[in-house]
SEMAR-118797 format. One line per field, with one value per residue (C-alpha): residue number from 1; x, z, y; residue in three letters. Coordinates in Angstrom, 2 decimals, always signed. Each point is the difference from the previous one (the first is absolute). Layout:
<dobas>
nr = (NUM|...);
X = (X|...);
Z = (Z|...);
Y = (Y|...);
rest = (ALA|...);
</dobas>
This chain:
<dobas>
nr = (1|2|3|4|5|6|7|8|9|10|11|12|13|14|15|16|17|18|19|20|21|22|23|24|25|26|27|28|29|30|31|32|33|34|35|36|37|38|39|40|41|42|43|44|45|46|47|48|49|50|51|52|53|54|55|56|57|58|59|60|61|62|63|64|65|66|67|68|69|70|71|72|73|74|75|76|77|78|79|80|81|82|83|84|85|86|87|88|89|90|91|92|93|94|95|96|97|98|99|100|101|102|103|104|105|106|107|108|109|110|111|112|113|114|115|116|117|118|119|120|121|122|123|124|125|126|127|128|129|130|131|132|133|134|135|136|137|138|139|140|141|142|143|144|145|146|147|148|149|150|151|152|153|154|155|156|157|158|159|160|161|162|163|164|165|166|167|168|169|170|171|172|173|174|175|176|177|178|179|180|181|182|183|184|185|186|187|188|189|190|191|192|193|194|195|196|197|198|199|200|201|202|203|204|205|206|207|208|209|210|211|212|213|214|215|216|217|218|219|220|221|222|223|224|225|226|227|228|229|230|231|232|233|234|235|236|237|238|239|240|241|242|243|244|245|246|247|248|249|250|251|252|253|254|255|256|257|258|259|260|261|262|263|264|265|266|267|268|269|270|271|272|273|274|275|276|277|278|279|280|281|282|283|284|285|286|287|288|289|290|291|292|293|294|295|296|297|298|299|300|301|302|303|304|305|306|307|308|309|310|311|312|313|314|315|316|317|318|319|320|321|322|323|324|325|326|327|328|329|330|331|332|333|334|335|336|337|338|339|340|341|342|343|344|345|346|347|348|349|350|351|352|353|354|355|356|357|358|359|360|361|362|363|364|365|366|367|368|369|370|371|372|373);
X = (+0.00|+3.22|+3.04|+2.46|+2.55|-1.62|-2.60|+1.53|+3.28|-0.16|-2.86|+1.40|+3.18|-1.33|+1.19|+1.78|-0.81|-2.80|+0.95|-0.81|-2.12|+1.10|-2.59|-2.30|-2.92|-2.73|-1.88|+3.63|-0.04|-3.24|+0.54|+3.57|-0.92|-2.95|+2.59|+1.90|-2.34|-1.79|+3.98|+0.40|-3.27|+0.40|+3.41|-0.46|-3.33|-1.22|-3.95|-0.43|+1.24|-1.74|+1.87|-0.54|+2.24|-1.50|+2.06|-1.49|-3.18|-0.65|+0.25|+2.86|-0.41|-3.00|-0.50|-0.51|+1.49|-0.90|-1.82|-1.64|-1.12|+1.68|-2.55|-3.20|+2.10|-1.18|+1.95|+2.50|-1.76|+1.37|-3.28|+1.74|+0.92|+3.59|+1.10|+2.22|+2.64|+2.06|-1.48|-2.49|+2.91|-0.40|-3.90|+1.10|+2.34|-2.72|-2.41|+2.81|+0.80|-3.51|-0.63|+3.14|-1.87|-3.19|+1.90|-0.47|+3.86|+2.91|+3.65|+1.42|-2.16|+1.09|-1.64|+0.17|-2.48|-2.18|-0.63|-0.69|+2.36|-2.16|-0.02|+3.97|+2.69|+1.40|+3.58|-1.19|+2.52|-1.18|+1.71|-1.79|-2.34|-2.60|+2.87|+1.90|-2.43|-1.02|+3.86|+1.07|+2.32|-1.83|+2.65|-3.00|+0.03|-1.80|-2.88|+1.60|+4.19|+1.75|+3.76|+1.83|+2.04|-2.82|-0.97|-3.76|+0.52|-3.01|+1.17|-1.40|-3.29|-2.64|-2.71|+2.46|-1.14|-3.05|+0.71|-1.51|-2.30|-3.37|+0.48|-3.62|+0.18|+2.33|-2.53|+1.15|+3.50|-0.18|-0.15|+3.52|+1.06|+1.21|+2.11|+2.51|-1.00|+2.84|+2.63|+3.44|+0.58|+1.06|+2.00|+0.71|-2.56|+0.69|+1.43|-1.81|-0.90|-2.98|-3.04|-3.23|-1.03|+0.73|-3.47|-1.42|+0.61|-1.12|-3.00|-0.71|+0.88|-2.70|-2.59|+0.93|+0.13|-3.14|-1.98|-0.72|+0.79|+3.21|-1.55|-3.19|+3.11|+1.58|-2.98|-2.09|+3.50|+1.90|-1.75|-3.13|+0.83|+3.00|-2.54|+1.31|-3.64|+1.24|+1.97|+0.10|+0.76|-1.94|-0.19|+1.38|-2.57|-2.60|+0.76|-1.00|+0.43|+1.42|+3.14|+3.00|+1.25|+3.54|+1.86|+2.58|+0.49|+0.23|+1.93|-3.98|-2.83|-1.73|+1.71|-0.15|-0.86|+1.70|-3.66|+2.00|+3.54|-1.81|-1.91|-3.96|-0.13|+3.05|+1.38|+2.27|+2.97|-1.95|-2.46|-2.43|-1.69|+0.04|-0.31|+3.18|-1.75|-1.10|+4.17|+0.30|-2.68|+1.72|+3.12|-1.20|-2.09|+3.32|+1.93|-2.60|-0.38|-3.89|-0.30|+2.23|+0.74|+3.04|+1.84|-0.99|+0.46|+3.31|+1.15|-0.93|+2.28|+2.99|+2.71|+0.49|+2.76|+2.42|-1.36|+2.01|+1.83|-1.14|-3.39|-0.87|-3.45|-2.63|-3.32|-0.90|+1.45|+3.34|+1.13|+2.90|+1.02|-1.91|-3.00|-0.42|-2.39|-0.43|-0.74|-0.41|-2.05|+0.98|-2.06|-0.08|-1.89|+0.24|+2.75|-0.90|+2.01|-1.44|+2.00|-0.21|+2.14|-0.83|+2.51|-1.46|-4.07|+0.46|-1.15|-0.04|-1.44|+0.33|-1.90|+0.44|-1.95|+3.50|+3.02|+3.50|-0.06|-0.43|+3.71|-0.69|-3.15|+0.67|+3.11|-1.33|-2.95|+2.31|+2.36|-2.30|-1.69|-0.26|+1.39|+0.01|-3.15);
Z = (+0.00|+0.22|-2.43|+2.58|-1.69|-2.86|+2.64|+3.58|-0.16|-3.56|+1.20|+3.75|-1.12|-2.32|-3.61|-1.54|-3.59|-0.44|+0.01|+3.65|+0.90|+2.37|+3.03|-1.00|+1.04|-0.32|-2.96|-1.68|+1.10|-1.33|-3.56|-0.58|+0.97|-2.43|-2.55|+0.75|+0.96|-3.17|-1.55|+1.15|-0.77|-3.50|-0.38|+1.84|-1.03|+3.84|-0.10|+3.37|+3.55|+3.28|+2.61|+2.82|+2.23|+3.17|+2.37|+4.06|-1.33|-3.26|-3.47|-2.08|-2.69|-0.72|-3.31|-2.68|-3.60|-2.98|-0.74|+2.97|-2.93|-3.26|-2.23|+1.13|+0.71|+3.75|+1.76|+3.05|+2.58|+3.63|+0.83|-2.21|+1.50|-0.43|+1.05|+2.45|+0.13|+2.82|+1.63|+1.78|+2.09|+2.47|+0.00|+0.99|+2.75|+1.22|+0.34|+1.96|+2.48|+0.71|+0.75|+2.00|+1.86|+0.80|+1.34|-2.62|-1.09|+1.08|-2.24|+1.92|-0.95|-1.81|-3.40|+1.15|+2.86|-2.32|-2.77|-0.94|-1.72|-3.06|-0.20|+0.44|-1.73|+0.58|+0.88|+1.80|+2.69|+3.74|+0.97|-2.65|+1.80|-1.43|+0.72|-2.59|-2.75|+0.67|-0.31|-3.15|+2.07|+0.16|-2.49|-1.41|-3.96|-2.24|-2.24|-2.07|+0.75|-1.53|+1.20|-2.76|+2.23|+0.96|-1.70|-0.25|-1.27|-2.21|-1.75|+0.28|-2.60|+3.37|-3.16|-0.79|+3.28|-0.95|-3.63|+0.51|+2.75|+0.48|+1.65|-0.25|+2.72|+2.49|+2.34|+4.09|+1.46|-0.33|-3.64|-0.40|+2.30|-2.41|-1.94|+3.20|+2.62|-0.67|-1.44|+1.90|+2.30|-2.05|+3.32|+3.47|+2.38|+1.36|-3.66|-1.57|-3.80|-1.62|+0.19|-1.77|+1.56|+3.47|-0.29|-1.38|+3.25|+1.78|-1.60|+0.73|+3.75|+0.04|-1.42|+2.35|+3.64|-1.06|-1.87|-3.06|-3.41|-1.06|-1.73|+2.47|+3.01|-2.31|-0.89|+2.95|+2.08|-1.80|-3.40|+1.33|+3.49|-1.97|-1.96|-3.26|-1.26|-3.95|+0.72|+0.21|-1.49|-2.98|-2.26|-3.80|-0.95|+1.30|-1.95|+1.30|-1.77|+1.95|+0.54|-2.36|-2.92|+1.13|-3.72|-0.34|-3.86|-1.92|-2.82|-2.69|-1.01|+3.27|+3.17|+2.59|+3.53|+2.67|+0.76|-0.32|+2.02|+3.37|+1.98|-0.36|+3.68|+2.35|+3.08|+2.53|-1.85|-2.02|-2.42|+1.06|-2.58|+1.52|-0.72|+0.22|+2.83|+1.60|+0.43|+1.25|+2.70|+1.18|+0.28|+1.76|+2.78|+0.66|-0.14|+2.74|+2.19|-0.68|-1.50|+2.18|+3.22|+0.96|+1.06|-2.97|-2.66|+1.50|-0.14|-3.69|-1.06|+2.23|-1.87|+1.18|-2.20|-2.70|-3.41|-2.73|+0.19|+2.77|-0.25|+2.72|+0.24|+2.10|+0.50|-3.50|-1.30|-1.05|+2.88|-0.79|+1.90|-0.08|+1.70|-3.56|-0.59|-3.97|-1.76|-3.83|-1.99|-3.50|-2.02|-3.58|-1.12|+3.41|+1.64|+3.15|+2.49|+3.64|+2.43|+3.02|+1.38|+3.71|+0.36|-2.71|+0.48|-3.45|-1.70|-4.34|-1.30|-3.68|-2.00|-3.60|-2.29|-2.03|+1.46|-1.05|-0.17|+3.27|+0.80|-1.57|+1.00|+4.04|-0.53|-1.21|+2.54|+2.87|-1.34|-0.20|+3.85|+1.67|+2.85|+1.96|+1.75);
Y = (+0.00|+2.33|+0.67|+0.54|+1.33|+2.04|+1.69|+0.36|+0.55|+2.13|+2.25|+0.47|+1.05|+2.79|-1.02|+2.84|-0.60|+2.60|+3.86|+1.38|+2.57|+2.64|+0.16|+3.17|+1.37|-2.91|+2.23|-0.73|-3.49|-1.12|+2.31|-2.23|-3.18|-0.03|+0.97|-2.68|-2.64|+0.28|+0.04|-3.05|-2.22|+1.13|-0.92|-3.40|-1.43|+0.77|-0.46|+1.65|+1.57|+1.31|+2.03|+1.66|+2.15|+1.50|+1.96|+0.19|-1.29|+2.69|-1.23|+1.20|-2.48|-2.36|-0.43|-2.91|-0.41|-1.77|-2.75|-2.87|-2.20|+0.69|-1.70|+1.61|+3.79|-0.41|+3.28|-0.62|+2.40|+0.69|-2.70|-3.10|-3.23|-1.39|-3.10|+0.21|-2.87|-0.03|+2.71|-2.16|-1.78|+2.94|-0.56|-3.48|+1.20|+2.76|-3.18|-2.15|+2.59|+0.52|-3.51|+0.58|+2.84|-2.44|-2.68|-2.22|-0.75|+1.46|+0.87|-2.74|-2.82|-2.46|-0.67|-3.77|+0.83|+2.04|-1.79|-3.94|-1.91|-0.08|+4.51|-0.13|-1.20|-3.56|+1.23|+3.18|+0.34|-0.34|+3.16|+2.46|+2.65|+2.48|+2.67|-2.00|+0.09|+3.43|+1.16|-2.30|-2.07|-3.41|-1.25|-2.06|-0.80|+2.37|-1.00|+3.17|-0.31|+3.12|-1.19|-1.35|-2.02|-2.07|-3.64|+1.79|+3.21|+1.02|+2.76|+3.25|-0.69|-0.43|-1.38|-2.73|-1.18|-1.17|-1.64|-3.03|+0.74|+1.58|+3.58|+0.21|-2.77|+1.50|+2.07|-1.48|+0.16|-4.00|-0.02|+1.65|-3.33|-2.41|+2.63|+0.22|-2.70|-2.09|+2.41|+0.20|+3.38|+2.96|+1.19|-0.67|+1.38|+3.78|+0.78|+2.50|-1.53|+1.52|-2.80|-0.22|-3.21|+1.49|+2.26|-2.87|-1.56|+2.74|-0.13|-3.43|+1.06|+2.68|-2.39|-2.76|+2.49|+1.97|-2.16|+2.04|+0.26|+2.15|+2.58|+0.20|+0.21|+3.11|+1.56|-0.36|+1.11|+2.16|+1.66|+1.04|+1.24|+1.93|+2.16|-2.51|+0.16|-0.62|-2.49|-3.84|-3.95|+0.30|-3.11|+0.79|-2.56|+2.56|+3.45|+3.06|+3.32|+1.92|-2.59|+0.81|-2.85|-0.87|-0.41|-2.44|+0.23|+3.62|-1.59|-0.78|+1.53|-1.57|+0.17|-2.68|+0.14|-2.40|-1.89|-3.04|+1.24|+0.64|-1.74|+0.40|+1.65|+1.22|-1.20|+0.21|+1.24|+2.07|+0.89|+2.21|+2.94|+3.94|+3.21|+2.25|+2.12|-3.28|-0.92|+3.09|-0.51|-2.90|+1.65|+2.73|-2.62|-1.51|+3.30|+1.35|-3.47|+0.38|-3.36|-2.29|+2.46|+1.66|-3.07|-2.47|+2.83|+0.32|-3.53|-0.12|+3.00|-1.15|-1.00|-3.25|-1.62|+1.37|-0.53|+2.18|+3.26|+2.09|-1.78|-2.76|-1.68|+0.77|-2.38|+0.43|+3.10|+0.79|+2.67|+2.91|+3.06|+2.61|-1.38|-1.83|-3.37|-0.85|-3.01|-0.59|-2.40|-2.11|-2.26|-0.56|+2.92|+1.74|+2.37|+2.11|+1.85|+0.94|+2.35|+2.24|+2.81|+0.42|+2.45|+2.02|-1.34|-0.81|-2.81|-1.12|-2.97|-0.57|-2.79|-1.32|-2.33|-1.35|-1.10|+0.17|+4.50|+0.96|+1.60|+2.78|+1.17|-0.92|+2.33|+3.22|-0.74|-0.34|+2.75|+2.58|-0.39|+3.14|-1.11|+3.64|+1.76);
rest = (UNK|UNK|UNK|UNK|UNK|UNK|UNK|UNK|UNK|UNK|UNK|UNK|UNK|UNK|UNK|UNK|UNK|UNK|UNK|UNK|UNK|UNK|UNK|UNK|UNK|UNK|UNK|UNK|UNK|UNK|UNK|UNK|UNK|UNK|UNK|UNK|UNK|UNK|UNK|UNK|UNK|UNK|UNK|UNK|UNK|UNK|UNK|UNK|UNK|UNK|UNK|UNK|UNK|UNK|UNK|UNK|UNK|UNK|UNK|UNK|UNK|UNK|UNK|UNK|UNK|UNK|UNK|UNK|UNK|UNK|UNK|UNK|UNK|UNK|UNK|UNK|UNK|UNK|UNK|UNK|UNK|UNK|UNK|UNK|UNK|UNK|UNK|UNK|UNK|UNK|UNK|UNK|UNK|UNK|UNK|UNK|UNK|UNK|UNK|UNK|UNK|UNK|UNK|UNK|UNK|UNK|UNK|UNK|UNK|UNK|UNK|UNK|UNK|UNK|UNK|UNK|UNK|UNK|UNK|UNK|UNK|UNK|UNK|UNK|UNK|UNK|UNK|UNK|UNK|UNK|UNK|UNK|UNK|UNK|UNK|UNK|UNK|UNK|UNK|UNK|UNK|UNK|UNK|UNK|UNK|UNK|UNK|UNK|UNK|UNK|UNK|UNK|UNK|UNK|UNK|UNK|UNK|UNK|UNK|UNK|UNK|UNK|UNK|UNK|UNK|UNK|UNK|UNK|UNK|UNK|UNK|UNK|UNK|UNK|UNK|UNK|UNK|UNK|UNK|UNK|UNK|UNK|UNK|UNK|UNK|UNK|UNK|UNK|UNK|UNK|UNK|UNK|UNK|UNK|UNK|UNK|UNK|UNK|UNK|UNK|UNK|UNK|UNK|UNK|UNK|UNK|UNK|UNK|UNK|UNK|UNK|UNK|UNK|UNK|UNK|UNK|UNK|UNK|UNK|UNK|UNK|UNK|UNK|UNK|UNK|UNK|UNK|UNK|UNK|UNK|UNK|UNK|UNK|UNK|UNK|UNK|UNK|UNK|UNK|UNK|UNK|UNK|UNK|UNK|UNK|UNK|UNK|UNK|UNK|UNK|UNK|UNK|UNK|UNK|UNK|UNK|UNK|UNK|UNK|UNK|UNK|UNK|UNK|UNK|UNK|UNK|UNK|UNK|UNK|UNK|UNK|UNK|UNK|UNK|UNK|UNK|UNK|UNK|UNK|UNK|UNK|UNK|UNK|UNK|UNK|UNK|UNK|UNK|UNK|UNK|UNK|UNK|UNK|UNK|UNK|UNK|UNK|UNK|UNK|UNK|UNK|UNK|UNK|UNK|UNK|UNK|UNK|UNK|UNK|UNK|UNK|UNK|UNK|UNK|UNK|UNK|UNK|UNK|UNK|UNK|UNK|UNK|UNK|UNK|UNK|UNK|UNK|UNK|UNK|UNK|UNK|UNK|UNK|UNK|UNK|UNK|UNK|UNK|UNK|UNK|UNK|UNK|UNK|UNK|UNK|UNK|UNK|UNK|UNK|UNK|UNK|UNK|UNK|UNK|UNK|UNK|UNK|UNK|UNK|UNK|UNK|UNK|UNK|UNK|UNK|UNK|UNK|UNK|UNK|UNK|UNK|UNK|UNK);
</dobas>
């Protein structure tokens, strides 16, 4: 559900290919980033973008361009739904560390006292906790493996995950069981090493200690009481209108969509559709401890182990100094990039329906922040 390293590490160290933009006035802001946005979907084929910048709660950019459906000239507007790839891992996290705050698990449970042998991988290791998964230092193998090094690497197409298979069947954390129940562990436990199939797990975890469905535990938990009223685990076998095509294929006359690259419904590890303004929501609940509480909200933006660079990883973000939690998001035909400023009260969240361009347009967004009252 995640390109690792074409969409976290590119995006969060602010590529440098596109010409910056000084930090003006935001009238200035908004006038050269539409030059440039619409610069850049020309050149590269992009069908369409949603971003939105607010600073201490006031909009300085929220705005949608091109095209949400190419073939029937359906706008992008500031109300579109994007899918969200790997976004959702910190709805995921939100949901654990409220079950945390209700007593129902705890970070230092083991996943072997949480879950049946039949939700968890054979060779799960006995020492693996929740705090584990929720960090990315289970070790355990990856249904998607990015590391070259290892005998399962998957390469970095996410859709050549399901040639073969039914995505259309994939809809419960169990269903993404056989593709990593008996792999071999990527790393040793307490190494941080990115993991799809971790959130998975925690899915499966949330399910098993609360007795709901994933997505009813997320939505019920998380999206609605954070204001997220536009957003949710829509099925792609149900279209709505105002959900955005995500393109995999500009190269014809018709351009294809990733239907069959995805699974039919997210999960754990990602997945979910939103609005721009919705992402923003959630980062502001978490920013402002209004969603979890002081304490929880905390724990989920303390950098808890190194990751990369100056970044470490908090439970479910990627934390940085600067009072900074981000994430990003990349499936075939999706590339997103959430992040907040606490320092500043600033957050941005920009979405895309096409992968494979989004360099470019995160770094004249980022660029170009007015970062100063």
């Amino acid at each position: 559900m995640f390109s690792l390293a074409k969409t976290f590490c590119a995006m969060a160290a602010l590529c440098t290919a596109a010409p910056a933009l000084a930090a003006p006035d935001p009238a200035t802001f908004r006038k050269q980033l539409d030059t440039f946005i619409e610069q850049e979907m020309r050149q590269e084929k992009v069908p369409g973008v949603s971003i939105a910048v607010l600073r201490k709660g006031e909009v300085v950019v929220a705005k949608g361009y091109g095209q949400a459906d190419v073939e029937n000239n359906v706008p992008v507007t500031t109300e579109t739904i994007f899918q969200s790839g790997s976004v959702g891992k910190m709805f995921t996290a939100a949901a654990t560390l409220l079950a945390v705050g209700r007593g129902e698990l705890a970070v230092t449970d083991r996943i072997v006292d949480l879950l049946p042998e039949a939700r968890r991988p054979a060779i799960l290791s006995s020492e693996i906790t929740v705090h584990h998964l929720l960090t990315h230092t289970s070790g355990i193998g990856d249904y998607f493996e990015e590391d070259e090094s290892l005998p399962h690497y998957t390469g970095d197409d996410y859709g050549a995950t399901w040639a073969g298979r039914n995505p259309g069947r994939v809809e419960r954390p169990d269903d993404y069981l056989p593709l990593y129940a008996d792999r071999a562990p990527a790393a040793a436990p307490g190494e941080w090493h990115y993991s799809n199939a971790g959130y998975v797990l925690l899915g499966a975890v949330l399910e098993e200690m609360t007795g709901r469905e994933y997505v009813d535990v997320v939505t019920e938990d998380v999206l609605i009481p954070a204001g997220m009223a536009d957003t949710g685990y829509f099925r792609s076998d149900e279209p709505r209108p105002d959900v955005a095509q995500a393109y995999i294929d500009r190269s014809g006359a018709a351009w294809r969509t990733n239907v069959f690259s995805v699974p039919v419904i997210g999960g754990g590890d990602g997945g979910a559709l939103a609005t721009a303004r919705d992402i923003d929501r959630f980062l502001r609940v978490i920013a402002d401890g209004s969603l979890l509480g002081p304490e929880l909200s905390a724990l989920m933006r303390t950098p808890h182990v190194p990751a990369y660079g100056d970044r470490s990883q908090g439970y479910g973000p990627i934390v940085a100094p600067g009072g900074i939690f981000q994430h990003g998001g990349g499936d075939p035909g999706v590339a997103v990039f959430a992040r907040h400023h606490g320092d500043e009260d600033l957050s941005v969240v920009v979405m895309l329906n096409v992968d494979g361009v989004f360099d470019d347009v995160w770094d004249v967004v980022s660029s170009g922040l007015p970062t100063h009252p």
